[in-house]
C-alpha positions in Angstrom: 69.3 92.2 76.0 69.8 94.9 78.4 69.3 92.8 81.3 72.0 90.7 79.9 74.6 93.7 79.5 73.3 94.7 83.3 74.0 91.3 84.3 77.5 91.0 82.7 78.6 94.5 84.5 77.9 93.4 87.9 79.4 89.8 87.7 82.5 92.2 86.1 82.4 94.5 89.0 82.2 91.6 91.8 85.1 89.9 90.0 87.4 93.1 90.2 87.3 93.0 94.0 88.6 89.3 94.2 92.0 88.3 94.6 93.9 85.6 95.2 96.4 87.0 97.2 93.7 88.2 99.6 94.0 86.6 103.4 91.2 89.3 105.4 88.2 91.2 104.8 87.5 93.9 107.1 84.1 95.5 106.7 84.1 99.1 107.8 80.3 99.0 108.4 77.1 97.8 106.7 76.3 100.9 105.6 79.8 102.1 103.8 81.4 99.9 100.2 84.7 100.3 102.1 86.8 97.4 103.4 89.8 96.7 104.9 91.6 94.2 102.4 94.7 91.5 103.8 96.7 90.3 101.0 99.6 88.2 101.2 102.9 88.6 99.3 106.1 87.0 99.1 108.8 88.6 97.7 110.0 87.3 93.7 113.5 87.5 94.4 114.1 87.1 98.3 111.7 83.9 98.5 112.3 84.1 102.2 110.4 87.0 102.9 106.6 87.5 103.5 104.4 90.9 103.3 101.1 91.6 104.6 99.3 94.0 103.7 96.4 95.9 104.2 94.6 98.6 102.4 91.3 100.2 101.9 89.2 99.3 98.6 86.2 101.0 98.7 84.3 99.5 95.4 81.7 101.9 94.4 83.5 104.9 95.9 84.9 107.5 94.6 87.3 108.2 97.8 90.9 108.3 97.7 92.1 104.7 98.4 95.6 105.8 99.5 95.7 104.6 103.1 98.2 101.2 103.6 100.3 99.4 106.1 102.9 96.6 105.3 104.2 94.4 108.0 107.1 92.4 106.2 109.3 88.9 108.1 111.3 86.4 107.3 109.0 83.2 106.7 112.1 81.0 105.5 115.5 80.5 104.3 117.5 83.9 102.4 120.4 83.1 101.0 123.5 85.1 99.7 122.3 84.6 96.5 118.5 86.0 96.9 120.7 89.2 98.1 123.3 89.2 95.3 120.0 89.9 92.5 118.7 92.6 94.8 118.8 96.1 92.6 121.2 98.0 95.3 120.4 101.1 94.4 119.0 104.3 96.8 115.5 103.6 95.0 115.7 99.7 94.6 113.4 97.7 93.2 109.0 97.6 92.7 108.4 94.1 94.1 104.9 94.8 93.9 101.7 96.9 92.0 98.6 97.2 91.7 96.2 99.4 90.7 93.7 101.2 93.4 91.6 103.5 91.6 90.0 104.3 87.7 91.7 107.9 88.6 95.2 106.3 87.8 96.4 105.8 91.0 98.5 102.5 92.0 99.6 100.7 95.2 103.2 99.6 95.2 105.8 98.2 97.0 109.6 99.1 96.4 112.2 96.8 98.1 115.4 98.6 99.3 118.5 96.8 100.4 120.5 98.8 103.4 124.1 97.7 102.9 125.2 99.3 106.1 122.5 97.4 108.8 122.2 94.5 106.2 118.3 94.8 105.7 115.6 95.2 103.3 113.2 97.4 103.5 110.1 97.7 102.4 108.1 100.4 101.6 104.2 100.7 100.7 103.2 104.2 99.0 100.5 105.4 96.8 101.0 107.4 93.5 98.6 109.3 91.3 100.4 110.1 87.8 99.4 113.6 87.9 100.4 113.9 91.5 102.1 112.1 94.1 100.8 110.7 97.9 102.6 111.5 101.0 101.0 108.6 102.2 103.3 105.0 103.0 104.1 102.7 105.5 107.4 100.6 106.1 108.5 97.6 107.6 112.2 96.1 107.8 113.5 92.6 107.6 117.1 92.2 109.2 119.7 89.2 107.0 121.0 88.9 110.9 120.6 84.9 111.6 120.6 84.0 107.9 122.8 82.8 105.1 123.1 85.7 103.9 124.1 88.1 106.9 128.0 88.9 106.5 129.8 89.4 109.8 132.0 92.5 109.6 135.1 92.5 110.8 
């Protein structure tokens, strides 16, 4: 019976590290549980737009997982509408979590629209409940050449 439970907990624990969102694996060496992990994400609202990115799992660590990079472009069409249902506000919108550790802490991805140089921006930042990370990355995806870029006057 216990080799059963045993069993059950490791096919549990290799699951946990798939995903199907995942485009690289990057070992960090044969001796360490940490990768580099690619996943692929395309924004719920602004169809048009494609994120990669890449963060450190480490699977039977206990390390802080907070290091990220995003690298965000325009794979297709955005539209006036996409842009209309964007949250406008200073702190926009999560567009993307995930959680990175059992210690509570979370990847995520905000989207923020900048009125002014018509772009979204995306930021990729680590939190902790019971404390915040100063570590993020950002990348920025201009409407100019789209539908939805207004020409100003």
């Amino acid at each position: 019976m216990r080799s059963r439970i045993t069993m059950a907990g490791l096919v549990v624990l290799a699951l946990s590290g798939c995903d199907n969102n995942e485009v690289g694996d990057v070992s960090l060496g044969v001796f360490t549980t940490k990768d580099i992990k690619i996943e692929v994400l395309t924004d719920p609202v602004v169809s048009g737009v494609t994120c990669h990115i890449s963060n450190v799992v480490a699977d039977l660590s206990l390390a802080d997982p907070s290091d990220m990079s995003i690298s965000c472009r325009q794979t297709g069409e955005i539209t006036p509408g996409m842009i209309a249902a964007v949250d406008k506000s200073k702190s926009g919108d999560i567009v993307f979590k995930k959680s990175k550790s059992i210690f509570l802490k979370s990847l995520k991805i905000r989207r923020i629209y900048d009125e002014a140089s018509q772009s979204l921006l995306y930021v990729a930042y680590s939190t902790k409940e019971t404390e915040g990370s100063f570590k993020h990355s950002l990348s920025t995806v201009p409407l100019w050449d789209t539908a939805a870029y207004q020409a100003k006057p």
